[in-house]
N, C-alpha and C positions, 0 to 999 in steps of 0.2 A: 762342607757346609752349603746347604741348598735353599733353605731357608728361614724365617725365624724362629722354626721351633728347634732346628738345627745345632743354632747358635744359642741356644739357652748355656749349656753348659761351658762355654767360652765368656758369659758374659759375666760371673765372678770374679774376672781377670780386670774388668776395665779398661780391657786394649785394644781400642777401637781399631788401630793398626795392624793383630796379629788375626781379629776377624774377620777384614780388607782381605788379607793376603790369604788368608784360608777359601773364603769366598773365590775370589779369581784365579786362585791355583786350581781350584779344585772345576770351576769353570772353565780352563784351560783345556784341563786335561782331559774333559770330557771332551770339549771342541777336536783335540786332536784325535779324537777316537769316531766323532760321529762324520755324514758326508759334508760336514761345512769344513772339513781342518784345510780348509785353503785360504780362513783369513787369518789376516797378519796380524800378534798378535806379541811380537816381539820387541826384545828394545832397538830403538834406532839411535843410539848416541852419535854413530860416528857416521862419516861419508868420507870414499875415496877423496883425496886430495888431487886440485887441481893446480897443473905447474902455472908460476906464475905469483901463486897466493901468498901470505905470509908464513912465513913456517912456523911462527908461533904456538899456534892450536895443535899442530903434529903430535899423535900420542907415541911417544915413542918408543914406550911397553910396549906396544901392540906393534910394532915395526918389527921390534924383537922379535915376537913370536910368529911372525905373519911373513915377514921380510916387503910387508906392503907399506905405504904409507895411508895413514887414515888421520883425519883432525877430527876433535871434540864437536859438536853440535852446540847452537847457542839456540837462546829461546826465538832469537829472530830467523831461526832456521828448521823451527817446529812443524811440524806440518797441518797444525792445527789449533785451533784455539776454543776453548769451553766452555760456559758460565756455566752452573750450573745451581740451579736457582730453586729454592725450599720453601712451601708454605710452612708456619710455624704455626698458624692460628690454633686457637682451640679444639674446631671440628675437626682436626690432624690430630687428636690426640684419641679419637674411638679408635677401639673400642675400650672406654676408659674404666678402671679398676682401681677406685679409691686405695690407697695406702698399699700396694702392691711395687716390692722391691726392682722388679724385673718389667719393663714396657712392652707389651705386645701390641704395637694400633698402628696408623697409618703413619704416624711419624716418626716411627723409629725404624719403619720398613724404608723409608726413602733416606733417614739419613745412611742404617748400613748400603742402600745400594747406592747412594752418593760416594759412602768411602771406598765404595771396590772400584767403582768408575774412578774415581780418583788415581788410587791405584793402581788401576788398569788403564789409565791418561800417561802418568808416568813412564811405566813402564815401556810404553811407544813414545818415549817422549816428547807427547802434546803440553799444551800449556795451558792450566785450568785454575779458574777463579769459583768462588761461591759470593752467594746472594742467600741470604734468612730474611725471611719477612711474615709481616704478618698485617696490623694495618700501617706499620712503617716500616721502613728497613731497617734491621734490626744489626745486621752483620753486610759488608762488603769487600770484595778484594778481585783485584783484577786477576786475569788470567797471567799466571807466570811458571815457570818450572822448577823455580828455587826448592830446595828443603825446608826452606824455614816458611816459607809460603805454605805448603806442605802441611806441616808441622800447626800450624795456625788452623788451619782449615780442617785438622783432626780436632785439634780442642777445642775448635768450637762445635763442633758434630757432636762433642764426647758431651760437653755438657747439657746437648738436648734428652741424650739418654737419661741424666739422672733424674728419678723422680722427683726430688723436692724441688728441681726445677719446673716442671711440669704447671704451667698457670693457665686456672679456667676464666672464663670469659674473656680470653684475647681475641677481638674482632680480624677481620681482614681486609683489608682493602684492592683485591688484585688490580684492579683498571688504572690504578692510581701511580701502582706499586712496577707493572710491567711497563707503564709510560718513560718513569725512570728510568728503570734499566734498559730501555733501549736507547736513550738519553746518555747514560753512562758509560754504556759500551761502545769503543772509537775503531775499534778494528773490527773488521768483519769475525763472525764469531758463531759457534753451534751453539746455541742456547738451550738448556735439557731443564723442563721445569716438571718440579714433583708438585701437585695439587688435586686436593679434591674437587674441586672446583668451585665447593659451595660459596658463591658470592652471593651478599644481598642485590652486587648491579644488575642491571640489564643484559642480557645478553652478548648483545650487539654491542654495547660500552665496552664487555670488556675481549671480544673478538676483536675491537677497532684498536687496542693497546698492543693486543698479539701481534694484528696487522702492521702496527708501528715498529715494530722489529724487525718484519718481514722488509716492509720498506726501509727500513736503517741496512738492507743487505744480510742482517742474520740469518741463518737458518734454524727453525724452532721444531723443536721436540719435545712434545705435553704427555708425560705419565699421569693418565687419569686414574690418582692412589685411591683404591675402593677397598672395603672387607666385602667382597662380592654378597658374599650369603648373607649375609646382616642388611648391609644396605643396599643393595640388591633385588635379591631373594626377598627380603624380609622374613628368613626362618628364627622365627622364635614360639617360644613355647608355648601351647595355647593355653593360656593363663592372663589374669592382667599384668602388668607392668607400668612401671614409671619410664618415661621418656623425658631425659634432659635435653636440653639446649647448650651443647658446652658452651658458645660464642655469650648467650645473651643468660640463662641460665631458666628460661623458660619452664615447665614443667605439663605434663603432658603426659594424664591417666587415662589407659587403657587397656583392652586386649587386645591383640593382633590382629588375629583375625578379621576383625571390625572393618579395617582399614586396608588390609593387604591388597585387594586385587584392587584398589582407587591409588593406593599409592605406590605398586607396583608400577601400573599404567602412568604417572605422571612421573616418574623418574625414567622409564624408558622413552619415554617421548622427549624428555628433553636430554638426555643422551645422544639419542638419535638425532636433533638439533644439532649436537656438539661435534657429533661426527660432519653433519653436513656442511654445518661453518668449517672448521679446518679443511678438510677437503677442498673449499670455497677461498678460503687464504695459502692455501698450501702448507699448510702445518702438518707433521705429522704426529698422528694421536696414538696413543698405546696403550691399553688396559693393564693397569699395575695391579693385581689381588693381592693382599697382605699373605694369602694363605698360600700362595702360589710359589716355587721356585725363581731366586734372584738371576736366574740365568733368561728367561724371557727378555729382562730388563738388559743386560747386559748384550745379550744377543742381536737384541733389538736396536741397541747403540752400536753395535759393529756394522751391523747392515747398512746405518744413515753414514758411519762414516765411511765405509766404503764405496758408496755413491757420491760421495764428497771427491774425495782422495782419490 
């Protein structure tokens, strides 16, 4: 499973969990095949025991088979902690396809690569929260290791997927929305936020919320979720078209053409802003394409935490 068109045929099942683990096995496996198989990408439950300790945690399966002694790992022995944080607003929902059983747009790209990170957190036994928002928070949950933690943080994933949930004109408020969370997070923590970015604030408003994390001690990681060619590119077909506004519900006749090279030019320049500010805060910024392989995203998360760790 490499990417959403990948996963079409997996998504009749509704298990957001056996897609998780198709994704990151199969991301695995290439890892171990290509020149990165040197990160670690294994479970860490256990650590040798040290004399002294309580012997309680001692696994003592594993003494069996080992003749060593090893104890369980607790979440206060994780070697990391995660928020990871979803715009849910409207303009996450391009590229949108009224009455269409199956989601293909930017926010069904970030919640599957939320649930493989997820999964792939786990499995190195980090400790990982979610954050849904849009112009309020919508979902919360601290970073923890539990199953049922787990287990929560899937079904709320699973129900973005569904379309009849799917609501147009939900605004967003990120400056307002990352304030909070950096507010709410007490332990230092990688922050991984999927967004398009599109905010009505200011720039700088909401660089200074980012920054408010940065100074809270987190360290942040921005997947800037695009459909590259659509909003990008601007390839569409030279014909007119109607332009919606999911957020506000705007409407907007025209051809393409008309407008590509004026609003080409004005998306890349403020891109290039977005680059400059992060760079400027020490964020690290990623280009997430919906059309793209989930292994960039994934990748790209091994790399920050192994600079961590």
């Amino acid at each position: 499973m490499k990417n959403l068109s990948d996963i079409q045929e997996l998504q009749q099942f509704d298990n957001l969990d056996l897609i998780a683990h198709e994704v990151v096995e199969g991301f695995i496996t290439g890892l171990h095949r290509s020149p990165f198989h040197g990160f670690s990408v294994e479970f860490a439950e256990h650590r040798l025991y040290n004399q002294g300790e309580s012997t309680k945690p001692i696994d003592w399966k594993l003494f069996a088979r080992t003749d060593k002694l090893f104890v369980k790992q607790y979440e206060e022995e994780t070697n990391l902690r995660c928020q990871l944080v979803i715009d849910t607003s409207s303009s996450m929902l391009f590229p949108y396809s009224k009455g269409s059983k199956r989601l293909f747009n930017k926010l069904s790209f970030s919640v599957y690569t939320a649930a493989a990170l997820i999964y792939l957190l786990r499995k190195q036994r980090d400790a990982v929260g979610l954050t849904l928002f849009s112009d309020e928070i919508e979902f919360h949950s601290q970073p923890r290791i539990s199953p049922v933690n787990a287990e929560l943080m899937m079904g709320k994933l699973s129900e973005l997927l569904q379309p009849e949930n799917a609501r147009l004109r939900k605004n967003t408020n990120t400056t307002a929305i990352l304030h909070q969370i950096a507010e709410s997070i007490h332990k230092r923590s990688l922050v991984v936020i999927f967004s398009d970015m599109l905010d009505n604030e200011k720039t700088d408003e909401l660089f200074s919320a980012l920054q408010h994390l940065r100074y809270n001690k987190h360290e942040v990681l921005l997947f800037h979720v695009t459909d590259h060619k659509q909003e990008r590119e601007f390839r569409f077909s030279n014909k007119p078209h109607k332009f919606v506004d999911l957020e506000t519900g705007q409407v907007v006749k025209l051809n393409p053409w008309e407008i590509k090279t004026t609003y080409t030019q004005s998306v890349n320049e403020y891109f290039s802003e977005l680059k400059v500010k992060c760079g400027q805060y020490k964020i690290d910024l990623a280009e997430a394409d919906i059309n793209e392989d989930f292994k960039h995203v994934l990748f790209t998360y091994l790399v920050k935490r192994k600079k961590l760790y």
